[in-house]
C-alpha positions as CSV (number, residue, x, y, z in Angstrom):
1,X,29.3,-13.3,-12.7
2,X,28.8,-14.5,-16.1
3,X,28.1,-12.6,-19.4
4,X,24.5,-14.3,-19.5
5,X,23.7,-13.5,-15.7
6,X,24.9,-9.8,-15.9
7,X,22.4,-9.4,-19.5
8,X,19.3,-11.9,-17.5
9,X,20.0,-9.6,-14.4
10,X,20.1,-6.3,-16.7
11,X,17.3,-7.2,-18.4
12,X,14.8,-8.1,-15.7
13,X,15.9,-4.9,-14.1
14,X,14.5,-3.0,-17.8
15,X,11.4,-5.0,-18.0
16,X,10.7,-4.1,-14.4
17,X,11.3,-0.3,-14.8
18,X,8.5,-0.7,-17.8
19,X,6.2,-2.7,-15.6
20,X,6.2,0.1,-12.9
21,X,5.5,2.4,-15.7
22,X,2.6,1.1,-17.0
23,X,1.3,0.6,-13.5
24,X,2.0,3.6,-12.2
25,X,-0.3,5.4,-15.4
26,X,-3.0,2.5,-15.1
27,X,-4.9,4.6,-12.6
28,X,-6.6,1.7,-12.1
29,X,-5.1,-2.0,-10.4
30,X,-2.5,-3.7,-12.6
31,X,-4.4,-6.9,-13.0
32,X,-2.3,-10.6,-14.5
33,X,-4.7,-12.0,-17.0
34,X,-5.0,-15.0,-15.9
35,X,-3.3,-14.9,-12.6
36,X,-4.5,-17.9,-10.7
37,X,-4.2,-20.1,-13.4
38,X,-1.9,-23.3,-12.9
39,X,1.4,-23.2,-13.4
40,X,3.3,-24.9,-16.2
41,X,6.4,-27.5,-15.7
42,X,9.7,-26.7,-16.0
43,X,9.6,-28.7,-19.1
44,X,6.9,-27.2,-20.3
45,X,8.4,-23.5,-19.8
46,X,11.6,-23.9,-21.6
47,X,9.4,-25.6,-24.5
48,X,7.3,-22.4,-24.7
49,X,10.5,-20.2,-24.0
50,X,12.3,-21.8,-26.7
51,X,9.1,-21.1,-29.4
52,X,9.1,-17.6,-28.4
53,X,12.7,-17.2,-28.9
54,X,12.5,-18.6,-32.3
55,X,9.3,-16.6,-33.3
56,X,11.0,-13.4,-32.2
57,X,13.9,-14.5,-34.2
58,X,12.8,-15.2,-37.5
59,X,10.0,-12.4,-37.5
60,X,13.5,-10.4,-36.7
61,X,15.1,-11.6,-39.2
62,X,12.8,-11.6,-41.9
63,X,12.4,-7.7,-40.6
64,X,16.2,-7.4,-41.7
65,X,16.1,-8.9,-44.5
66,X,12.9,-6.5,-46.6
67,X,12.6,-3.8,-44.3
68,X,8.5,-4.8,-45.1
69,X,7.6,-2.4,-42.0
70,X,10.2,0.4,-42.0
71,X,8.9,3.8,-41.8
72,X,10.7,6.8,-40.8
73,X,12.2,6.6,-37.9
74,X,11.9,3.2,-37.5
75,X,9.7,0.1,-37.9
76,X,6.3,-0.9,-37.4
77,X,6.5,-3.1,-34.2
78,X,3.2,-4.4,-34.4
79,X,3.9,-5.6,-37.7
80,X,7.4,-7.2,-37.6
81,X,5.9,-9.2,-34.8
82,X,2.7,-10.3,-35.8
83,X,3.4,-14.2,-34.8
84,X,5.1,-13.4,-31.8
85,X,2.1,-11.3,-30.5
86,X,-0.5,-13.8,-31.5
87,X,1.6,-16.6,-29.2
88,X,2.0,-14.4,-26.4
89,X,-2.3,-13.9,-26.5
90,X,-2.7,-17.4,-26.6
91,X,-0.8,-17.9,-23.9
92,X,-3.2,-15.3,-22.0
93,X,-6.6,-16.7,-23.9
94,X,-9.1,-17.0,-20.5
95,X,-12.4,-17.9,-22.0
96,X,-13.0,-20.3,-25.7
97,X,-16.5,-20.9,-26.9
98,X,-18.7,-23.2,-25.7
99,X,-18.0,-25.6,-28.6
100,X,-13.8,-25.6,-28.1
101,X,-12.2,-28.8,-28.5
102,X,-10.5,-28.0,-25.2
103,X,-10.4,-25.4,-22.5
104,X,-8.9,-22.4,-22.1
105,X,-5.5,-23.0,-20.0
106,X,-3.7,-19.5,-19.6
107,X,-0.1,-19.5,-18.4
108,X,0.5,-15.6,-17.6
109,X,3.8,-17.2,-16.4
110,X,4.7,-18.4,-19.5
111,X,4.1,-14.7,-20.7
112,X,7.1,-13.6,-17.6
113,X,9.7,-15.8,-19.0
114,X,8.8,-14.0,-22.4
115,X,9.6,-10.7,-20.7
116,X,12.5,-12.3,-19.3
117,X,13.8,-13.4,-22.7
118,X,13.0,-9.8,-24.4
119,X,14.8,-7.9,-21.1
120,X,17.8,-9.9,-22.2
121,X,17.4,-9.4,-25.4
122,X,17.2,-5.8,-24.9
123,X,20.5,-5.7,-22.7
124,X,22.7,-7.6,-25.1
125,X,21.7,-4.9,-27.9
126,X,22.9,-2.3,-25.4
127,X,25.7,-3.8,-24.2
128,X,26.8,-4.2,-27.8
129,X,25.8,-0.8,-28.9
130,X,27.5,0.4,-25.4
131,X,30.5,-1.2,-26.4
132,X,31.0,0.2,-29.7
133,X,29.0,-1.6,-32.1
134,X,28.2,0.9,-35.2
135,X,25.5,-1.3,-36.5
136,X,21.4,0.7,-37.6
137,X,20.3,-2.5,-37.5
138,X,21.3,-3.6,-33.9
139,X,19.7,0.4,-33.0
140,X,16.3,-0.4,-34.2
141,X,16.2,-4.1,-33.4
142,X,16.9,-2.4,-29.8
143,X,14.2,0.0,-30.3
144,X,11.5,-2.7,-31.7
145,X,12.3,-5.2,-28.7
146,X,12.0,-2.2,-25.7
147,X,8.3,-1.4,-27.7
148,X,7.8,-5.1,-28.0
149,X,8.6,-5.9,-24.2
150,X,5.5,-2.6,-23.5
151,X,3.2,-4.6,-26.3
152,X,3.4,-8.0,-24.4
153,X,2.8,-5.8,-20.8
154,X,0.0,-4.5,-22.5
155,X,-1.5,-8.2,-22.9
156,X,-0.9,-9.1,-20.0
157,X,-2.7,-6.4,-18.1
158,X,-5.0,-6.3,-20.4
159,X,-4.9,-2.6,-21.7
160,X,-7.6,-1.1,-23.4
161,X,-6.7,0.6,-26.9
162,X,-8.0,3.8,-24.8
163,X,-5.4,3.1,-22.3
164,X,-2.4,2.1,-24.5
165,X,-3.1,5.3,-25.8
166,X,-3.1,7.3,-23.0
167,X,0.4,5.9,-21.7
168,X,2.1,6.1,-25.4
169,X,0.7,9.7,-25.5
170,X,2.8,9.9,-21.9
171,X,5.7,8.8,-22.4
């Protein structure tokens, strides 16, 4: 098995262990925004897969390069990825006013390929880290994306803040 399949496989397996956590304190049914909307192409899906990417990349990198939302401990999350967020909303947007140029087209599958990107993302940090990588950065870029993959579950089972809280205050 290749590199790539053993992280994608890894990953998923992360993002799923936070999905059942979330649903599992819901207390209530874990409802997809959106979830009989249409699905997208395969052309489509890489083209939103590859914006992602590069969103959570540069707001990354730009993270790395002022330490803007460092506090102690670690970094804001919400605030390194304010771009990355914002895409992942629209992609879950389910109602636009009556006066929109165009109608409101979620893709809540879109928003699973994310999680599959950030899963992968996540095991590649701790494969390297596992492997002996001594890097802070690669720790709290780790850190950031396992809150960032709970941030984008949040959206798409549309927390409330009250509930957010409640399964931070958890965990």
């Amino acid at each position: 098995m290749s590199r790539n399949a053993v992280l994608s496989e890894t990953g998923q397996a992360y993002v799923e262990r936070r999905r059942t956590h979330v649903c599992a304190a819901l207390q209530r049914p874990a409802d997809v925004a959106a979830a009989g909307a249409e699905p997208l192409s395969a052309e489509r899906m890489e083209s939103i897969r590859s914006d992602a990417e590069e969103l959570y990349w540069n707001e990354l990198s730009w993270e790395e390069l002022t330490d803007e939302e460092a506090i102690p401990g670690g970094h804001l999350t919400e605030m390194v990825f304010p771009g990355f967020l914002a895409f992942v909303e629209g992609l879950l947007v389910e109602r636009v006013p009556a006066d929109a140029l165009a109608p409101a087209r979620p893709h809540p599958d879109a928003v699973q390929e994310i999680l599959v990107f950030l899963g992968e993302r996540y095991a590649d940090a701790t494969a390297r880290i596992e492997g002996g990588a001594d890097s802070q950065k690669l720790v709290w870029a780790r850190r950031m994306t396992a809150r960032l993959i709970d941030l984008v579950l949040y959206r798409l089972y549309r927390l409330t803040p009250a509930e957010q809280e409640r399964l931070e205050s958890a965990a």
